[in-house]
C-alpha positions in Angstrom: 0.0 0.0 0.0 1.2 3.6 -0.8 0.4 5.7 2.1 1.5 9.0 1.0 -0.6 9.2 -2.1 -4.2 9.8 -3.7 -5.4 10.2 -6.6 -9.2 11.2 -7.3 -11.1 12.7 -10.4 -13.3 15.6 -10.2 -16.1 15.2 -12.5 -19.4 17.2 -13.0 -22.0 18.3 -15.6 -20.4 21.0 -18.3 -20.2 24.4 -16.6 -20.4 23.5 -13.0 -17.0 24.6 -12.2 -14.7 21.4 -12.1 -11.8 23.7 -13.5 -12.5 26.8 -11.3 -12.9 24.6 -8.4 -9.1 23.1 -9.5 -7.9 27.4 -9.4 -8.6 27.9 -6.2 -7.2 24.1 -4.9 -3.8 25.3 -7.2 -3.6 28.3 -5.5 -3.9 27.3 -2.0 -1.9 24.7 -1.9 0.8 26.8 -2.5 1.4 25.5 -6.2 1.8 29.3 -7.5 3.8 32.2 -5.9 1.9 35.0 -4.2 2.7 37.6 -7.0 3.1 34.7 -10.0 0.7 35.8 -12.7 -2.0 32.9 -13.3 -4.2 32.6 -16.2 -8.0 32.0 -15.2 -8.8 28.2 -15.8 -5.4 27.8 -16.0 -6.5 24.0 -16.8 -7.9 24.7 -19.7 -4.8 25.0 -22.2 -5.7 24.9 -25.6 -7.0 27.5 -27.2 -10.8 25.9 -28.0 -10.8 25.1 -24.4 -10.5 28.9 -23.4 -12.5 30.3 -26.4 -15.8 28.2 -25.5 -15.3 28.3 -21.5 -15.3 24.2 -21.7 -12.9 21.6 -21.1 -12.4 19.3 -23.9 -9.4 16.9 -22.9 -9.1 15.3 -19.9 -5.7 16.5 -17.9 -3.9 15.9 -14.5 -2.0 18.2 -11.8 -0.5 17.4 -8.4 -0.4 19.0 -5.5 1.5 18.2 -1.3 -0.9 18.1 1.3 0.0 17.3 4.6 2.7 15.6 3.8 0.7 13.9 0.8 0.9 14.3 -2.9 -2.9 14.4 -4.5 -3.1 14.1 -8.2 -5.8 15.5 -8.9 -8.0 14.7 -12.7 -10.0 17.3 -14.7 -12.5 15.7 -16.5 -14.9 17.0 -19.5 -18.3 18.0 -18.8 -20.0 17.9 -22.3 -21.3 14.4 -22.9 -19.7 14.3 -26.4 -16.0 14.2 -24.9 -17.6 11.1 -22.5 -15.0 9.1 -23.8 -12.6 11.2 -22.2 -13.8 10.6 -18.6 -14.5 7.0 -19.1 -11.0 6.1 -19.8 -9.4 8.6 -16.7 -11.8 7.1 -14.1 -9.2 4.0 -14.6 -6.5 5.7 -12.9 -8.4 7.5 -10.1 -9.5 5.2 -6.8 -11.9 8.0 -5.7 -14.3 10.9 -7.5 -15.2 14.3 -6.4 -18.7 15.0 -7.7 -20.1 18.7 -8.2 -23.8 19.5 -8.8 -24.7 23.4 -9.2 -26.9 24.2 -6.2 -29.7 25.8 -8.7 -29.4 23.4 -11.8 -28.8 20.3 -10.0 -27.8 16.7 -11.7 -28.0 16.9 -15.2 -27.6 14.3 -18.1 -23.9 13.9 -18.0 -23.9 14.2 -13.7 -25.9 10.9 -14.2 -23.6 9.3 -16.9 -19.9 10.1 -15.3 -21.4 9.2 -11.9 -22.6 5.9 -12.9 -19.5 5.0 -14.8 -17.8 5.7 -11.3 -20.1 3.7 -9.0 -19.9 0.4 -11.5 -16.1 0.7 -10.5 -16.8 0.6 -6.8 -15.6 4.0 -6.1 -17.6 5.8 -2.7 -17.6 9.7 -4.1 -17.6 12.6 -2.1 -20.6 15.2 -3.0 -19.9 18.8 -3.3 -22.8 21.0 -4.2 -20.9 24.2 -5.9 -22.0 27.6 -7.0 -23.8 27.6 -3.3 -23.6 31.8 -3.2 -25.9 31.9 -6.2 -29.1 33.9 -5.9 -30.8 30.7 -6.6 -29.7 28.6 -5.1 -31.6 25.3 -3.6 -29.0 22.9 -1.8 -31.8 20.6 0.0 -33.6 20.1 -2.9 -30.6 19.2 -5.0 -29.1 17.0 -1.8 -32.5 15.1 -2.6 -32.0 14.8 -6.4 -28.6 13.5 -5.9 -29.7 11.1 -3.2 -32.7 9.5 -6.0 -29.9 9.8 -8.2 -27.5 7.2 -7.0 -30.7 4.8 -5.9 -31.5 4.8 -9.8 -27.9 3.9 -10.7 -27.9 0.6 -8.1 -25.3 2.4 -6.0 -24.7 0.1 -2.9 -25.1 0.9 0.9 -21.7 2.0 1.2 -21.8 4.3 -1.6 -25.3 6.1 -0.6 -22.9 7.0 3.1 -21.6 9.6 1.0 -20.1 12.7 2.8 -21.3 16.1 1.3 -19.8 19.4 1.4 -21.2 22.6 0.4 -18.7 25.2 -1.3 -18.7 28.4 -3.9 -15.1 27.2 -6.1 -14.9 30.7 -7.6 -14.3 32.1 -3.9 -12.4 29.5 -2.9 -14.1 28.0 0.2 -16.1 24.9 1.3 -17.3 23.7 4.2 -19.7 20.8 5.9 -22.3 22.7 7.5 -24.0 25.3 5.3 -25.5 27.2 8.7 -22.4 27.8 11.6 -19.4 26.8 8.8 -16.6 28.7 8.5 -16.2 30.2 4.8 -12.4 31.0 4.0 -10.7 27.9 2.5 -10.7 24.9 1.1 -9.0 22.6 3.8 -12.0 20.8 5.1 -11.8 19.6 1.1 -8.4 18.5 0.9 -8.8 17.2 4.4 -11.8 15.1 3.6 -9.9 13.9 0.2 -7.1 12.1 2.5 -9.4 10.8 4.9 -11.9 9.0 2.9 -10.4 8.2 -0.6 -8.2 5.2 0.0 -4.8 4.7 -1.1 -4.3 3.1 -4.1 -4.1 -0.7 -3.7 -0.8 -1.7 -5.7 1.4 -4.0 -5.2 5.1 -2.9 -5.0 7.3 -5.8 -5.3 5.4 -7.4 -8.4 7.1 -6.6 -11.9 6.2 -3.2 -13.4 2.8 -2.5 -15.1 1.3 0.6 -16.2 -1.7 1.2 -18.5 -1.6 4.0 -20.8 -4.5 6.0 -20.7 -4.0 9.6 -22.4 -1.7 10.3 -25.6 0.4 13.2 -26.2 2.5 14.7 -28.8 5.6 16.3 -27.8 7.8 18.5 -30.1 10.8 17.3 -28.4 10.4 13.7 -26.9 7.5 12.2 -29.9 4.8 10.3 -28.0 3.9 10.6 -24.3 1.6 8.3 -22.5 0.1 9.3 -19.6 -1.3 6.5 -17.0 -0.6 4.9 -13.9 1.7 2.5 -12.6 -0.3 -0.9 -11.5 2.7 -2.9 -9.7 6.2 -2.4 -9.4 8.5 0.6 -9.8 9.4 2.7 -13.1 13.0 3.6 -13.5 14.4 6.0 -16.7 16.4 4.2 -19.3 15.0 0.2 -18.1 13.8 -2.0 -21.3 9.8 -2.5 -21.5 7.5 -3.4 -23.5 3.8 -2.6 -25.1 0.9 -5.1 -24.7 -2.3 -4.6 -26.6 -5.5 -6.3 -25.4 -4.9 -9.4 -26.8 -1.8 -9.8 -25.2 0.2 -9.2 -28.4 3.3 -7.3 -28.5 3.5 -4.3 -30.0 7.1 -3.3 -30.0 9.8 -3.4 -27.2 11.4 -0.4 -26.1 13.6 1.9 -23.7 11.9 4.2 -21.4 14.0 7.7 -22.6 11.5 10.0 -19.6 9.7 9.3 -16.9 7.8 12.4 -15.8 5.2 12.9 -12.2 2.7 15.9 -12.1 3.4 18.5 -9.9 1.1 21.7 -10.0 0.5 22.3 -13.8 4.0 21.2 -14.7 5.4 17.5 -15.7 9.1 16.9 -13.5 11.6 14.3 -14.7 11.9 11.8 -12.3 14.3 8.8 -12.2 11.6 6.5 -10.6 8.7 6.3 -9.7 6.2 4.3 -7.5 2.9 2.0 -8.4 0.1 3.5 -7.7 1.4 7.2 -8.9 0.2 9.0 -12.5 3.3 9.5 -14.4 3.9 9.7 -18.3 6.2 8.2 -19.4 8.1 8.4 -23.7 10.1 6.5 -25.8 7.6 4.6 -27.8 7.0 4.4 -31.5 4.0 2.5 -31.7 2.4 1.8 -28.1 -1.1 3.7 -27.9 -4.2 4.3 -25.5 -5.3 0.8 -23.9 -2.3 0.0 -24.1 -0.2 -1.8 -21.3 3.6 -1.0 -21.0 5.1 -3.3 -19.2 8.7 -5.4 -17.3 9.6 -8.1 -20.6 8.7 -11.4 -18.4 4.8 -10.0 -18.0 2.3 -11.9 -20.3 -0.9 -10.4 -19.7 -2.2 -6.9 -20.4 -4.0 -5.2 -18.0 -7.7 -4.5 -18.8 -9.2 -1.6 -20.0 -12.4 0.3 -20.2 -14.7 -0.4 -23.1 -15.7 2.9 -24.3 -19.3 3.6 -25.4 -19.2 3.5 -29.4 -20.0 6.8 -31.7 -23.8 7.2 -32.6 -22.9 9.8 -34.9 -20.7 10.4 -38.6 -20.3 13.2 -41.3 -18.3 12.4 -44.0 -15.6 14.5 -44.9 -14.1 15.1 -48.3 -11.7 17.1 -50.5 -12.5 20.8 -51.1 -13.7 21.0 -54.6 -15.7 24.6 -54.6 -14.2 27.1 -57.1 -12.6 28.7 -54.1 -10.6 25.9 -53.3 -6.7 26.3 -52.6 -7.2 29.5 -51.8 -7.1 30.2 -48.4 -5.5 26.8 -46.8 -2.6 24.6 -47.4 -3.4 20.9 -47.0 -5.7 20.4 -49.5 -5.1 16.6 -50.4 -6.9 13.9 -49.5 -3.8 12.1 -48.4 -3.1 15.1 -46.2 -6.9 15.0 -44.3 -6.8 10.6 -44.0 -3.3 11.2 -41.9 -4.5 13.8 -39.7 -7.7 11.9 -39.1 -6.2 8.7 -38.8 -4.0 10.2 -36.2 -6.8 11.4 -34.3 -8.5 8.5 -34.3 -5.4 7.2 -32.7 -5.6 9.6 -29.5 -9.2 9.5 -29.2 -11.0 6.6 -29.0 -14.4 7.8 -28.5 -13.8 8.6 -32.8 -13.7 6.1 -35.4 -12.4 6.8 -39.1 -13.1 4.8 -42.2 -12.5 4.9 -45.7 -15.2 5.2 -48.2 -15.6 3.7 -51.6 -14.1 6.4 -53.1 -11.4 6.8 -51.6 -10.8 10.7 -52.0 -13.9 11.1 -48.7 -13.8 9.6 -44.9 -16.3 8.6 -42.7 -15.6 10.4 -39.2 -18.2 8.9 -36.5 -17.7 10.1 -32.9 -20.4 11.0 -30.0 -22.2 14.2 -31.5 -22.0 17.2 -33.2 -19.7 19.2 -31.3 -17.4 17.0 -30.7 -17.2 16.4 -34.5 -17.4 20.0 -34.7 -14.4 20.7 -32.3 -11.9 18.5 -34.5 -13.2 19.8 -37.8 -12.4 23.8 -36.0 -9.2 22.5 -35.0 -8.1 21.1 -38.7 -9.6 24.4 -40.4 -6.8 26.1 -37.7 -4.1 24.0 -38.7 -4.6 24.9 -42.3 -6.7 21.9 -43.7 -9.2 22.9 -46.0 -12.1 20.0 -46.4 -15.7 19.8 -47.3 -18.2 18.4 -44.7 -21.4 16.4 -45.0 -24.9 16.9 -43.1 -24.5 14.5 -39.7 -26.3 11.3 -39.6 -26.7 9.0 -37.2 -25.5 5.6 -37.1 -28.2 2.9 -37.5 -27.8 -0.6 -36.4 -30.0 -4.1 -37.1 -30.5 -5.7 -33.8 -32.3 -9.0 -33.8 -33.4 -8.1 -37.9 -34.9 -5.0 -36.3 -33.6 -1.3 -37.8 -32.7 0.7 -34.6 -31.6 3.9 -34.5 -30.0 5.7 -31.1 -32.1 7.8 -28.7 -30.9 10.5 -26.1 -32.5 11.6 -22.8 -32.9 15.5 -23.4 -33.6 17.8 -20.2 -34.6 21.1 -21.1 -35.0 23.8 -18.3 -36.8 27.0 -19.5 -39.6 29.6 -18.8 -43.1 28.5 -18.4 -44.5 30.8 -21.7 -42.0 28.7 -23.8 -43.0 25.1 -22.7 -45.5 24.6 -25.1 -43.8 25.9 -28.4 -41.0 23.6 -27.2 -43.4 20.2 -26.3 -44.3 20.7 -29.7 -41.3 21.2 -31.6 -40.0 18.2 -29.7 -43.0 16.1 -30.5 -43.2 17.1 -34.3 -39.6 15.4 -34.0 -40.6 12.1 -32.4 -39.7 12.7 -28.9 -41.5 11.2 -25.9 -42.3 13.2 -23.2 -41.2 11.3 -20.0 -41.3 14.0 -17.2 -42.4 17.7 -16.3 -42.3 19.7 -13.1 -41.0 23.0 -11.8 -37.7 23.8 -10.9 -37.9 26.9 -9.2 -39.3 30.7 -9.9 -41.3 30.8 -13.6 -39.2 27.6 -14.4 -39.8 24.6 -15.6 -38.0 21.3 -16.5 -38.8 19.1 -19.1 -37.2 15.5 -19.9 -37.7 13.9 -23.1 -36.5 10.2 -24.8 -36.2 11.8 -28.6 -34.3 10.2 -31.3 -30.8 11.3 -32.2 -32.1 12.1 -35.7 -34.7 14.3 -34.6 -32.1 16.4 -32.6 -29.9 17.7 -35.6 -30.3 21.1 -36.1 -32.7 21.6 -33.6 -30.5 23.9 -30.9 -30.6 27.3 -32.9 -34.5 26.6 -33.5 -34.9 25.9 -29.6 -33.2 29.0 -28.5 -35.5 30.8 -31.0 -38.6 29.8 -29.7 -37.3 30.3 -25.9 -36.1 33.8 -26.9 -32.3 32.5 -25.7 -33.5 31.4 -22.4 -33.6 28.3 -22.1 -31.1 25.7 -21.3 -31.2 21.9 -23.2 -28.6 19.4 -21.9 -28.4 16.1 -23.9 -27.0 12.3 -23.2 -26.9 9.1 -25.4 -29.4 6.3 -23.9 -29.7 3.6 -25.7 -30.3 2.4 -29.0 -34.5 1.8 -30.2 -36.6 1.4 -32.9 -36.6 3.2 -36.1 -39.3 6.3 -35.8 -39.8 6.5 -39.3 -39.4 9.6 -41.5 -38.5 12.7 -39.7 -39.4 16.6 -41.1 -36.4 18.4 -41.7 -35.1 21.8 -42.4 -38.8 24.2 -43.1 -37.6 26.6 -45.2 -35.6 26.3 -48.7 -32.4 28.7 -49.6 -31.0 31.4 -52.0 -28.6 30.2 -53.7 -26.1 32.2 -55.8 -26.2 31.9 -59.7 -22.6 33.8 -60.6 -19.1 34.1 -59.2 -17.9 37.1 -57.6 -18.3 39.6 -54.7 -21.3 40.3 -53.3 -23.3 43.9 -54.1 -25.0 46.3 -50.8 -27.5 46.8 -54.1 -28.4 43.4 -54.7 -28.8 42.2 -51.2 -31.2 45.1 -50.6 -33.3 44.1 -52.9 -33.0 40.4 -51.6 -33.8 40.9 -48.1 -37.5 40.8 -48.2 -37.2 37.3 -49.8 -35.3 35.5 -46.2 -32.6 36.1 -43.8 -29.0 36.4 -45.6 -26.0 34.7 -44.4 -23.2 37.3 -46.0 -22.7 41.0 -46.0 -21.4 43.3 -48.8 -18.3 42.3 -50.3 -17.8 39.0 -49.9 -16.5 36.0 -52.1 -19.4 34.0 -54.2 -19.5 31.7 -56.4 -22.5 29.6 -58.3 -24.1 27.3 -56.2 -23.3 28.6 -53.1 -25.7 29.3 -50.6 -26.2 33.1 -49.6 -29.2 32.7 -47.3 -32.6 31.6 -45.9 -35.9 31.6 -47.9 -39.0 32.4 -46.3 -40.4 29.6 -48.6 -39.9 25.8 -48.4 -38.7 25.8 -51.7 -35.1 26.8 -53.0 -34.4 29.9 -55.1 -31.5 30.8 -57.4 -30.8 34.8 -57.2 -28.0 36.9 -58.2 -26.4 38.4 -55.5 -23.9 40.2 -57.8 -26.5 43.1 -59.5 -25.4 46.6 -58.8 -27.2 50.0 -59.4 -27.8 50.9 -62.9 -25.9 54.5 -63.1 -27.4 55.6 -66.3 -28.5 59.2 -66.0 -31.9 58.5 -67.3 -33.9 58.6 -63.2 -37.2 59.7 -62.2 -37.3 61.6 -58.9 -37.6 59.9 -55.8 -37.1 56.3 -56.9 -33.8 56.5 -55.6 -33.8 54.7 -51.8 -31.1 54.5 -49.7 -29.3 51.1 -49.4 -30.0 49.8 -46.1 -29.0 46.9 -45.1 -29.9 44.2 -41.8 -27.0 42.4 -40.2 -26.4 38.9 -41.9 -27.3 36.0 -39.8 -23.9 34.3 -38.3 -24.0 30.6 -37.3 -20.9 28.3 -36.0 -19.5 25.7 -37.2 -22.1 23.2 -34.9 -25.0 24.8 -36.4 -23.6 25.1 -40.5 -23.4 21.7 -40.0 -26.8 20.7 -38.2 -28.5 23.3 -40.7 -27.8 21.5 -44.0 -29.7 19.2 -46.1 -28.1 16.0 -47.5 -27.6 17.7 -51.0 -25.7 20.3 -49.3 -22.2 20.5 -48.2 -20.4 22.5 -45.5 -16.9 24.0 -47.0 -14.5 24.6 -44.5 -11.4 26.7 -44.9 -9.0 28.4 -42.3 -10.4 32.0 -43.4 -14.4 31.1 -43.8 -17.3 29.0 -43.3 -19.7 28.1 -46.7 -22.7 26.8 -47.3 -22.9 25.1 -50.9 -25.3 22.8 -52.9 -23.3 19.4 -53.6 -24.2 20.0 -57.2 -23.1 23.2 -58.5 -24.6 23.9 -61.4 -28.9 23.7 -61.7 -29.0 21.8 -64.6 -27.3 18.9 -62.3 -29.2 19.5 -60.0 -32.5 19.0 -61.1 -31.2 15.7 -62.5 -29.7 14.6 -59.3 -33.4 15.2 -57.4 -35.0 13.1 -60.6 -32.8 10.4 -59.8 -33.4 10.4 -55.8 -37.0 10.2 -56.3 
């Protein structure tokens, strides 16, 4: 047994305030120097992570406490980067879990929690965000409770201890009434007495299961994971196990690295039971075991939950192509998803017939959306297909995935919402208040029905209300489901848009692009107010003949195009249409340029 160590995970819903909570355990600790100059969510390192408020990759950090050294996990909240959490949860032996006092468990509270308690982990509660205004701790101490008596958790694991703390200001306590409010020590405290010590044994030859994968400029691969048995020393001969119990390639551990505060320290050994990463491989990956030469059997890993969700993505072949990225090629987009595919394995990449377009399935939309931003960053240009979800045949029956969706909003909006939801095949399963003019609303609705649907929901609940979704299980096939209700404009010339020509174009939809901006023919300018699609010209200017009768001349105003992310170009397109994604912009286009083509493409679908 290693006495002087713990490791735990802190995992939560998105936006409860897992990484904030981490701040103020950093800074207390004594990780930072009083007058050292710390970044906010200094957790969250890349630069999607800080742009969208979210953590996306799971990470560790270490820090001394009485004498012992706590590493310390930061999970993802969003359920589309579940795959993350499922995989980390192998190298912690206890869980923190935070509920906001006002919102309560949500979806992905209920899907990281039971992935915890099926390990036989006893977590410690910590309602958060306790200063807010609306706060309800009881009421959420109740939800929590029904929570864990839904997932099976045993007696031991209902005994759970629960603190009450505000992460931001950097306090917690166990008694909401007479506690004192300055620090996080009862915390840390707790975390040492009731998370055991992890249960290794030190004298048996070295095992370690790799868990996360890095990329390092300067040492190539870096797995992060933690030591099972036995001792790790720099420069000793190993070797990499897969599942099966294969070999993948023998090797000489080059660095050996511990966590300590946000940094990675060389280390010359280190103990089982620690989180270390460790390089030197070429071809050892995630699930992985790295191992002493005389071990024969791999240690086992986590089966992750598969993808319920693809786009495929293909080679950009607009007449804008080459002109704003680099890696254009469709060798260039395989490698870079193939080696993402590699590091994550809640994705999955295949090859289609053609060979020149790739089949990327993963969790949902923004998860496919956050690698698609992060190739358009790195210079890739590509063109993306509508999302579909993945259908299976179970028992010679078609079934399709379904999600549990809880939507908290205002009590005005409820109906509109019921039924939107319904026109899209969801089942209403519960509905009850949840607190002042609110209500909450959970639905079982089919995957299928949910694309596209976010920017429509936050229309009807005038940007109010709040819809959190989880994968449940896979069901029958609901049939045909409406789509998109209104057709687009759709541009019938190259060139650069006209103030001119889009003022006289407003009054037939919304438009997606202001004055001066690249066309071409085919592409999609904007929104009808019909059902059907329209071919315009976007590029007519002002006649400047002097030939004018008074007071025919009006002035050119025009209303702000409608902007939409990358998440919702790619929920709001139809399966003719194609998303084009370059490092400078985001396109809408027809997959068939030209009408004529068109028109014989929608002869031969029907």
């Amino acid at each position: 047994m290693t006495k002087e160590l713990r490791n735990i995970a802190i995992i939560a819903h998105v936006d409860h305030g897992k990484t904030t909570l981490i701040d103020s355990i950093l800074q207390q600790s004594g990780t930072f120097r009083d007058n050292q100059q710390v970044a906010e969510r200094v957790m969250d390192s890349n630069d999607l992570e800080k742009e969208r408020g979210i953590t996306i990759l799971a990470k560790c950090t270490a820090i001394e406490w009485n004498d012992t050294k706590i590493n310390i996990i930061d999970t993802p909240g969003h359920a589309d980067f579940g795959g993350e959490v499922e995989r980390v949860l192998n190298m912690a032996d206890g869980v923190i879990l935070l509920t906001d006092a006002a919102e309560g468990p949500l979806p992905q509270t209920k899907f990281v929690l039971g992935k915890a308690l099926a390990q036989g982990m006893r977590p410690i509660v910590v309602i958060n965000k306790i200063d807010r205004a609306d706060a309800r701790a009881d009421e959420v101490l109740n939800e929590i409770f029904d929570l864990f008596v839904s997932l099976d958790a045993s007696e031991e694991q209902l005994d759970f201890p629960i603190m009450y703390a505000s992460g931001r200001d950097g306090w917690c306590t166990d008694d909401l009434e007479n506690g004192a409010r300055d620090s996080l020590t009862p915390l840390l405290d707790l975390v040492i007495k009731h998370v055991p010590a992890p249960d290794v044994d030190q004298d048996a030859p070295f095992t370690f299961l790799s868990t996360l994968l890095q990329s390092d400029p300067f040492l190539g691969r870096v797995l992060t994971g933690r030591i099972n048995s036995g001792t790790a020393k720099t420069n000793m001969n190993v070797k990499g196990l897969s599942l099966d119990g294969t070999t993948v390639e023998t090797f000489r551990l080059t660095k050996l690295m511990t966590f300590m505060g946000v940094d990675r320290v060389p280390t010359e050994s280190a103990q089982a039971g620690d989180i270390v990463c460790i390089a030197g491989m070429k071809k050892t990956s995630v699930a992985d075991t790295i191992c002493d030469p005389q071990v024969t059997t791999a240690i086992e890993s986590t089966r992750v939950d598969p993808p319920t969700m693809a786009v495929t993505i293909s080679v950009n072949d607009s007449p804008l192509a080459g002109t704003e990225g680099k890696k254009l090629t469709s060798t260039m987009i395989r490698d870079r998803l193939k080696a993402e595919a590699e590091t994550n394995v809640a994705i999955r990449v295949s090859e289609t017939d053609g060979k020149d377009a790739f089949e990327l399935a993963g969790r949902g939309e923004l998860q496919l959306g956050v690698l698609i931003e992060t190739m358009r960053r790195e210079g890739f240009e590509m063109s993306v297909s509508r999302p579909r979800v993945l259908i299976k045949t179970i028992d010679g029956q078609k079934q399709e995935p379904y999600e549990e969706v809880i939507i908290d909003l205002d009590d005005e909006y409820t109906g509109a919402v019921i039924e939107k939801m319904t026109d899209r095949k969801a089942e209403l399963q519960d509905m009850r208040p949840s607190g002042t003019g609110r209500t909450r609303i959970v639905f079982r609705a089919p995957s299928r029905g949910l694309i596209g649907y976010q920017s429509q929901f936050l229309t009807d609940t005038r940007g109010t209300g709040l819809m959190n979704r989880l994968f449940d299980s896979y069901g029958p096939y609901k049939g045909e489901i409406g789509g998109r209700r209104y057709g687009v404009l759709i541009s019938t010339d190259k060139g650069e848009t006209v103030p001119y020509a889009i003022f006289n174009l407003q009054a037939r939809g919304t438009m997606f692009l202001g004055p001066n901006e690249k066309v071409y023919q085919g592409m999609i300018i904007g929104e009808n107010s019909r059902g059907d699609d329209m071919d315009v010209n976007i590029l007519k200017g002002k006649k400047l003949s002097n030939v004018r009768a008074s007071g025919t001349d009006e002035a050119v105003t025009l209303t702000p195009p409608k902007r939409m992310s990358l998440e919702q170009m790619m929920s709001y397109i139809n399966d003719d249409e194609l998303l084009e994604v370059t490092p400078l912009n985001l396109r809408l286009r027809k997959m068939y340029l030209i009408p004529s083509e068109r028109k014989l493409a929608a002869k031969k679908a029907s």
